[in-house]
C-alpha positions as CSV (number, residue, x, y, z in Angstrom):
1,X,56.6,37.6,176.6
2,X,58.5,37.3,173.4
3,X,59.9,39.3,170.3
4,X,58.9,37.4,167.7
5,X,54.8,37.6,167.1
6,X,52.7,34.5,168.5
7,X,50.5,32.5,166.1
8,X,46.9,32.4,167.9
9,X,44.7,29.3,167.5
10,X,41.4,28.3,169.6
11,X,43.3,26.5,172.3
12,X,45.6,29.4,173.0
13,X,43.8,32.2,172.2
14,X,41.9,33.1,175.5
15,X,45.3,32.5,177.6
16,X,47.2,35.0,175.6
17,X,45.0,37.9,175.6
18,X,43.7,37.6,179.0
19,X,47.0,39.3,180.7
20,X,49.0,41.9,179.7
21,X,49.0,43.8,176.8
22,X,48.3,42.0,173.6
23,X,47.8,43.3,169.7
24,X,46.7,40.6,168.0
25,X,46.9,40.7,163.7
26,X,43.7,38.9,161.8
27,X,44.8,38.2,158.7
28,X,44.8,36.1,155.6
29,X,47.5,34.5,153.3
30,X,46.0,35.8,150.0
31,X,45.7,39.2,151.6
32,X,48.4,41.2,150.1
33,X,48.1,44.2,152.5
34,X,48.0,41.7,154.9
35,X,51.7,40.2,153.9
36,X,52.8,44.1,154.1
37,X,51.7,43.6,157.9
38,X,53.7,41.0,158.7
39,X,57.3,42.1,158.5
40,X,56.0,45.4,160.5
41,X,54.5,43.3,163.3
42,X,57.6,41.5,163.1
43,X,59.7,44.9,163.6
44,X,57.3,46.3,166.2
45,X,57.2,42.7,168.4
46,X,61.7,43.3,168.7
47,X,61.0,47.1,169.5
48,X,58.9,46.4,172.1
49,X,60.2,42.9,173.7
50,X,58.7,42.3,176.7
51,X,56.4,45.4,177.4
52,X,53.1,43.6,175.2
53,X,52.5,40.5,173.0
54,X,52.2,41.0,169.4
55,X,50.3,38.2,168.0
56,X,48.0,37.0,164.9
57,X,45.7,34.9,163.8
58,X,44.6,33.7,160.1
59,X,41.0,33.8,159.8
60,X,41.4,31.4,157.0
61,X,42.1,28.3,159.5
62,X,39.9,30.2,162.5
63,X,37.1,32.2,161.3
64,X,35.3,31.1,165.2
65,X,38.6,33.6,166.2
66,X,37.5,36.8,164.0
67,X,33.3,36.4,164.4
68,X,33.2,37.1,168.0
69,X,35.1,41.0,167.2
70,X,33.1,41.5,163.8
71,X,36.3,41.4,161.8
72,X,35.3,42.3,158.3
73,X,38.1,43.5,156.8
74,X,41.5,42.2,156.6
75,X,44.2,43.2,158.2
76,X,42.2,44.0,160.9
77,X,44.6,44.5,164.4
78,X,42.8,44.6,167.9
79,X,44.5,45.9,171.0
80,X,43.8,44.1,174.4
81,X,44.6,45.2,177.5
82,X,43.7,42.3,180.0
83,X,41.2,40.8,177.9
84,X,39.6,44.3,176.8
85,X,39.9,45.8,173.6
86,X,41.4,49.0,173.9
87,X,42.3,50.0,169.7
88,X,41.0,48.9,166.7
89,X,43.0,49.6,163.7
90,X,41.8,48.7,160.1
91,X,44.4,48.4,157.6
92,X,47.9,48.3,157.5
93,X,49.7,50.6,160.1
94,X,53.1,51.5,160.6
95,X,55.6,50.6,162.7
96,X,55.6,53.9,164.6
97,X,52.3,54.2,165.1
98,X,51.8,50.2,166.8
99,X,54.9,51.3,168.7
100,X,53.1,54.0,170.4
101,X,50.4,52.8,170.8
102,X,51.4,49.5,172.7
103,X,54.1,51.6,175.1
104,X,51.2,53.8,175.8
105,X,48.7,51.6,176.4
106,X,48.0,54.0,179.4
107,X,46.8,56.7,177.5
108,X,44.2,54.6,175.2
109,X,40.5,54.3,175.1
């Protein structure tokens, strides 16, 4: 696992969210509420180290990525929990609450 967040493309994409517990960022580059996520995912993937995977993916480059999860709006973040989505959170959320969230993964769903 890692404290910095993972950039997701086709070829790694099923290995990272298969194990463990993974929140994985779709995004954009012209999405300005999207560029507010950023630093926070940044933030929340030190906080947490090695307990979950923060991760994202630019539906720009990978739109095959987002399809599959019906990602309409951007940021959209999806919380998996070996493989399963657990959380869905549209918009851009705070540090706290992703923080909670992924060290109590337990509790969700």
């Amino acid at each position: 696992m890692s404290t910095t967040v993972t950039e997701l493309t086709p070829s790694n994409f099923s290995e990272n969210i298969t194990t463990g517990t993974v929140l994985v960022d779709f995004w954009a580059p012209w999405c300005m509420p999207c560029l507010m996520q950023i630093p926070i995912l940044e933030s929340v993937a030190k906080r947490i180290g090695d307990n979950a995977v923060v991760a994202k993916i630019n539906v720009e480059d990978f739109p095959e990525l987002a399809e599959p999860f019906a990602i309409n709006g951007i940021p959209t973040l999806l919380l998996f929990k070996e493989g399963e989505i657990i959380e869905r959170f549209s918009g851009v959320q705070t540090e706290d609450i992703l923080v909670d969230t992924l060290l109590n993964t337990d509790s969700v769903k």
